[in-house]
GULUM-444222 format. One line per field, with one value per residue (C-alpha): residue in one letter; z negated, x negated, y. Coordinates in steps of 0.25 Angstrom, whole numbers, plus 2048, in hexadecimal, padded with zeros to 3 digits. Each point is the difference from the previous one (the first is absolute). Layout:
<pts>
residuo <- [a; ...]
w <- [Z; ...]
u <- [X; ...]
v <- [Y; ...]
</pts>
This chain:
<pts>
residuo <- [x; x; x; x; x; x; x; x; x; x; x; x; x; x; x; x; x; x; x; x; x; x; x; x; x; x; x; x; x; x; x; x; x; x; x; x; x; x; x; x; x; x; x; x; x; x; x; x; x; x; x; x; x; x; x; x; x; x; x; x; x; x; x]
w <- [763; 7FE; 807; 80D; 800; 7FF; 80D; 806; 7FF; 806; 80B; 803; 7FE; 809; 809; 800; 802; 80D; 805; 7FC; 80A; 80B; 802; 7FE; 80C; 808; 809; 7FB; 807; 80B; 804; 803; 80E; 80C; 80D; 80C; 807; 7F5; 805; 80C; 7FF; 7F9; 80A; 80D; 7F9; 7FE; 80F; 805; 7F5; 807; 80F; 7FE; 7F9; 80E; 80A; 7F7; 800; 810; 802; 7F7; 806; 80F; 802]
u <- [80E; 7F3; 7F7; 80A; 800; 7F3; 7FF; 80A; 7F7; 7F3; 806; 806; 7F3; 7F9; 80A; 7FF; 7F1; 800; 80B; 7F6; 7F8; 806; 805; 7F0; 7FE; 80B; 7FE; 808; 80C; 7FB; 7F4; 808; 7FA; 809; 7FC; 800; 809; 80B; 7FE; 7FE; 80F; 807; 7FB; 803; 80F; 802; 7FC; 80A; 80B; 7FB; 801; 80E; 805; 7FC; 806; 80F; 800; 7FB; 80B; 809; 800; 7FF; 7F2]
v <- [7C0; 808; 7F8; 7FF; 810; 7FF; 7F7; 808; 80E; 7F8; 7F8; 810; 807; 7F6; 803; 80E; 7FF; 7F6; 80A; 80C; 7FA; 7FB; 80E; 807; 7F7; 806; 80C; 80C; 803; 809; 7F7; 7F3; 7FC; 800; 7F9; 805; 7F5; 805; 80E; 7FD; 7F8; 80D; 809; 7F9; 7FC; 80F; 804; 7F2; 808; 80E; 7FB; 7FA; 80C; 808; 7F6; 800; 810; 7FF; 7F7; 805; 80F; 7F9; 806]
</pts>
């Protein structure tokens, strides 16, 4: 019983240590790189979303 505790804490501990570094390879959360093709797809969905709000209320108010 002792010897597959003992297994158990390593296999745990290595673990711990592989996921250590996988996340010191990681950018922190405020530098995570964003392209421009997805900004450039947020901002030209917003203006499609901002253009069609103007023509319902144009249309809406019989402008």
């Amino acid at each position: 019983m002792e010897d597959e505790l003992e297994l158990f804490i390593r296999e745990r501990k290595a673990r711990v240590a592989q996921d250590r570094a996988s996340l010191e390879q990681d950018p922190p959360y405020m530098e995570i790189q964003v392209s421009w093709r997805q900004i450039n797809f947020v901002l030209s969905s917003a203006i499609k979303g901002y253009r069609y709000c103007i023509f319902y209320t144009v249309k809406h108010l019989g402008l």
